[in-house]
VOGU-3710 file (C-alpha; in Angstrom, 3 decimals, decimal comma):
1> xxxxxxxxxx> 0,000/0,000/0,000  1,300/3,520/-0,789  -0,296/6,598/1,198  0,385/9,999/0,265  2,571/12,400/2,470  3,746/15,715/2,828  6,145/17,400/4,659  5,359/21,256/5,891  7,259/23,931/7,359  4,706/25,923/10,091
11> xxxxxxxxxx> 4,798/29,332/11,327  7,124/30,469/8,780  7,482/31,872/5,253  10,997/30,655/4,490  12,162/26,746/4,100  13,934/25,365/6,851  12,693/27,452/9,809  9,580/27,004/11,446  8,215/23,405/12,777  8,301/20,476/10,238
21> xxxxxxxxxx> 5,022/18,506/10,484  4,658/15,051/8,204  0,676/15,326/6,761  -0,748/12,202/5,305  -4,477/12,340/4,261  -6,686/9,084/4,646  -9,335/7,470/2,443  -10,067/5,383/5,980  -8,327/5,226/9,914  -5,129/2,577/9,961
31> xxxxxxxxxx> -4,597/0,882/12,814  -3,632/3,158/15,646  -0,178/0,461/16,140  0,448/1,480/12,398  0,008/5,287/12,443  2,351/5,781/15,431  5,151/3,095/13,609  4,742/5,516/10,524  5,364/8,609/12,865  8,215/6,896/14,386
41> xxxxxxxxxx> 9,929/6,559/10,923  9,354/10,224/9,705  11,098/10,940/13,287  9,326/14,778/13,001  7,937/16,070/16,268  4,359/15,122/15,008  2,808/13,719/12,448  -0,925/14,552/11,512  -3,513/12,134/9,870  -6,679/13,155/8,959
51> xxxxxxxxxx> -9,596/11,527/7,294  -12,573/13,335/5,664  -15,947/12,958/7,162  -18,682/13,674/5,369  -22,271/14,715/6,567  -20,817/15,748/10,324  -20,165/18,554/11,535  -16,388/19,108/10,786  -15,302/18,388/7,630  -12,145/16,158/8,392
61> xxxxxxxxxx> -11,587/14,559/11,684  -7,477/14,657/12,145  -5,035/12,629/15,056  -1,596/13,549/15,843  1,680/11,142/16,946  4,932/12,443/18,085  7,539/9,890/17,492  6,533/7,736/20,366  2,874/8,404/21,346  -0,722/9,937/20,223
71> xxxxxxxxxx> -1,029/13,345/21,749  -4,209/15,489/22,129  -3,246/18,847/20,670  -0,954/19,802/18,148  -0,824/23,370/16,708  1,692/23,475/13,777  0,727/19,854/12,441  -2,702/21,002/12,592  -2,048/25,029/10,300  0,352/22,209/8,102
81> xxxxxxxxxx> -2,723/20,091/7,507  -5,108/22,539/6,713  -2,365/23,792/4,205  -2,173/20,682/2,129  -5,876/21,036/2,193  -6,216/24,506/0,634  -3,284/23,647/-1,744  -4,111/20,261/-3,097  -7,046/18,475/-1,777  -9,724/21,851/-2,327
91> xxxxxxxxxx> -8,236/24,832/-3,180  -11,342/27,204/-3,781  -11,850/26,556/0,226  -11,005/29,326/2,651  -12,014/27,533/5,728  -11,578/23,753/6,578  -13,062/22,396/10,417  -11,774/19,204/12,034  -13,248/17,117/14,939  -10,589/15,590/17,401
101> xxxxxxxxxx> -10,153/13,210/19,936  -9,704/15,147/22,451  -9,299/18,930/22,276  -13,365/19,397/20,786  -13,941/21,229/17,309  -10,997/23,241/15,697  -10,878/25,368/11,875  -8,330/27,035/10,520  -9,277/29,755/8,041  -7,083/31,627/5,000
111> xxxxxxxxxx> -6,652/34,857/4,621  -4,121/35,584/1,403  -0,925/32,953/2,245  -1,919/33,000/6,285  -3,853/30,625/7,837  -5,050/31,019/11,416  -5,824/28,304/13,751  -9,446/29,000/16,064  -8,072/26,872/19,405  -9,060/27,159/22,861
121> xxxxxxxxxx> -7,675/29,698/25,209  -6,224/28,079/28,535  -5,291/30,304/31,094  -2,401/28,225/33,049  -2,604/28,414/37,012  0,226/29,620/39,249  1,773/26,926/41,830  4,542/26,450/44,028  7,895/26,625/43,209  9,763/22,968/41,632
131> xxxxxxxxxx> 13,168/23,197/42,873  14,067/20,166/40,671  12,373/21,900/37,225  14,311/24,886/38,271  17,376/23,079/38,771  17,092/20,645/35,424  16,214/23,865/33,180  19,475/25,600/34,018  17,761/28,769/35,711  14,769/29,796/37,994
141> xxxxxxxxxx> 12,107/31,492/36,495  9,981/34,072/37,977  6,380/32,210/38,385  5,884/28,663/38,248  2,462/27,708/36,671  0,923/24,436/35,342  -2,415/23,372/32,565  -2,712/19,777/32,202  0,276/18,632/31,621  2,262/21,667/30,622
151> xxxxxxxxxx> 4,717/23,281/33,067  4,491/27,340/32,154  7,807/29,348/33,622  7,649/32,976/33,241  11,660/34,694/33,175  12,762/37,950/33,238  14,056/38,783/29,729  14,434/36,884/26,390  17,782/36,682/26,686  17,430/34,587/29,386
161> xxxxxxxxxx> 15,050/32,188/27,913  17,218/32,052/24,638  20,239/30,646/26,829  18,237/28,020/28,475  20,199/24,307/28,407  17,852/22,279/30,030  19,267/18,606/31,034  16,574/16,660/28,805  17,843/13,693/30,898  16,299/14,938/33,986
171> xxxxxxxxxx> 13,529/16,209/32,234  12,909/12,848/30,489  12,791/10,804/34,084  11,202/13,323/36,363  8,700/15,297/34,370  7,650/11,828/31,879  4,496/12,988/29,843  4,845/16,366/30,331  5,750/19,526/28,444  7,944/22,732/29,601
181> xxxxxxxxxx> 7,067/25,974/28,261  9,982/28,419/28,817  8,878/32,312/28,506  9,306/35,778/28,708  8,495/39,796/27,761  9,802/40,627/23,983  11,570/43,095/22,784  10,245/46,232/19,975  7,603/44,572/18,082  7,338/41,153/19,954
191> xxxxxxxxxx> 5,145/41,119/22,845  6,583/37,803/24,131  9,095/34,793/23,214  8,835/31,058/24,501  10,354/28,127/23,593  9,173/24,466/24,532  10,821/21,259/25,540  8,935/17,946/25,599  11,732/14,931/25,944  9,194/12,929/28,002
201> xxxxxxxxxx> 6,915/12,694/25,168  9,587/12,089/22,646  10,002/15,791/21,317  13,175/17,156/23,314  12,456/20,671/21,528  9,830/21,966/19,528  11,081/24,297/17,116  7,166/25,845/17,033  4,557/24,866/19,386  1,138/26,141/18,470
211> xxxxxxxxxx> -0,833/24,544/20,967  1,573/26,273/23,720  0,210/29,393/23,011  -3,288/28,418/23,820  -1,644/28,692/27,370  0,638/31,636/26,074  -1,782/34,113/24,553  -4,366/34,448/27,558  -1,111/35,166/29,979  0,430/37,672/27,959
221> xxxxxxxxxx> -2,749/39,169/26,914  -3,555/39,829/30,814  -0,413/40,665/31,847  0,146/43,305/29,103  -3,225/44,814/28,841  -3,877/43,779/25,074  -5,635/40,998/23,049  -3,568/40,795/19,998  -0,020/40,210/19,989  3,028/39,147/17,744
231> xxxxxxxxxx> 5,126/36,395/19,589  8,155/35,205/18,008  9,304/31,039/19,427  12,883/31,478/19,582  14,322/27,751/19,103  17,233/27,105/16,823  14,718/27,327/13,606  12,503/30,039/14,869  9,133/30,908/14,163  6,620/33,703/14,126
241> xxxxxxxxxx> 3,189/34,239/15,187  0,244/36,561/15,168  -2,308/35,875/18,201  -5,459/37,157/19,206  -7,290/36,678/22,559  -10,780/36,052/21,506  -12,824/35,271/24,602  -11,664/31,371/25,453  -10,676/30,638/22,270  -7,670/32,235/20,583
251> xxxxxxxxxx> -6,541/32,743/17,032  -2,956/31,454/15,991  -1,766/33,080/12,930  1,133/31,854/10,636  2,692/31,116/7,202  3,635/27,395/5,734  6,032/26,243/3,047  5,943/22,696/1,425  9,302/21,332/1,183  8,440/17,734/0,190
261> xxxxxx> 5,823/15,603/-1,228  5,851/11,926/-2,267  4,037/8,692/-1,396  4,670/6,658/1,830  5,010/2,705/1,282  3,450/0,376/4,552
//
């Protein structure tokens, strides 16, 4: 059997930066055992499938895998598949919706060469200080807070956050399953930076993390008084995004390149 695939750069307008997301469309669901072996051999930080679904509500319902497990939420896998929708599968669209397994109804919409993701907004909570988080990511931050599974730590500058070296070893045996988002205040036109480290769920950085800033956005947006904001994720590859506190959802605005396209044989 050959499936297509494609392989998109998110949240950025130039090859090679931004977050690399494998997208293979469906004519029908493989076995779950056989969608994560196929993520595990692109080796990207996720991998999004999607099937179409006709007469419900959303148009296409859509999974992601990391290299080593299904995860509920995926923000530049999800802007790359709506991409290879409006490109290939139905151009004259402007708007494609998706059902999930877990995070509820999501659409992305286009506007000219950006798309913008509709997610939910998820204000993360404060809580006590983690001397061993603090200690494994190289430097304390200001505020400790938590969502789910996501560990938010506020620092002082971006400077700061861009010199993090966290020891992915620790992170990988004490925080298993969970995800670090690293952030701070930006500088001129960027309201705020982050960057994101995940080596307990196989990802040990995210070059873009889309579904961080469902946590991001709401913070920032309190904190600095405004509802739309230009963040800039300052991994290695880099990305850029345009946000928008929108009650509890928020809009996550970016460019995508295609930098390959073939056929995947299982």
């Amino acid at each position: 059997m050959t499936l297509p695939i494609y392989q998109i750069d998110a949240f950025t307008s130039r090859p090679f930066k931004g977050n690399p997301a494998a997208v293979m469309p469906l004519e029908a669901w493989l076995p779950a055992e056989t969608m994560q072996a196929i993520a595990a051999e692109n080796n990207l930080a996720e991998t999004a499938f999607f099937v179409k679904t006709p007469g419900s509500a959303a148009d296409y319902h859509l999974r992601w895998f990391t290299p080593t497990m299904e995860i509920e939420l995926c923000g530049h896998a999800t802007l790359a598949s709506a991409f290879v929708i409006f490109s290939h599968l139905e151009p004259e669209r402007t708007q494609v919706s998706f059902s999930t397994e877990q995070a509820g109804p999501l659409s992305v919409t286009r506007d000219g060469g950006r798309l913008s993701l509709d997610f939910p907004a998820r204000m993360p909570k404060p809580v006590a200080p983690d001397a061993v988080l603090a200690e494994a990511m190289g430097a304390a931050p200001d505020e400790y807070r938590l969502f789910g599974n996501k560990h938010f730590l506020v620092y002082p500058d971006a400077a700061t956050v861009a010199g993090l070296q966290p020891d992915l070893r620790v992170l990988r045996q004490q925080f298993d399953g969970s995800g670090i988002i690293a952030t701070a205040p930006g500088t001129g036109e960027v309201d705020f930076v982050s960057r994101f480290f995940a080596p307990g769920l196989g990802v040990d950085e995210d070059p873009v993390t889309g579904s961080a800033h469902c946590d991001l956005i709401p913070y920032w947006a309190q904190r600095l008084g405004k509802d739309t904001l230009f963040a800039h994720q300052i991994s290695p590859r880099g990305g850029e995004l345009w946000c928008r506190l929108n009650g509890d959802r928020v809009d996550i605005a970016g460019n995508c390149v295609e930098v390959m396209r073939g056929t995947f044989s299982i």
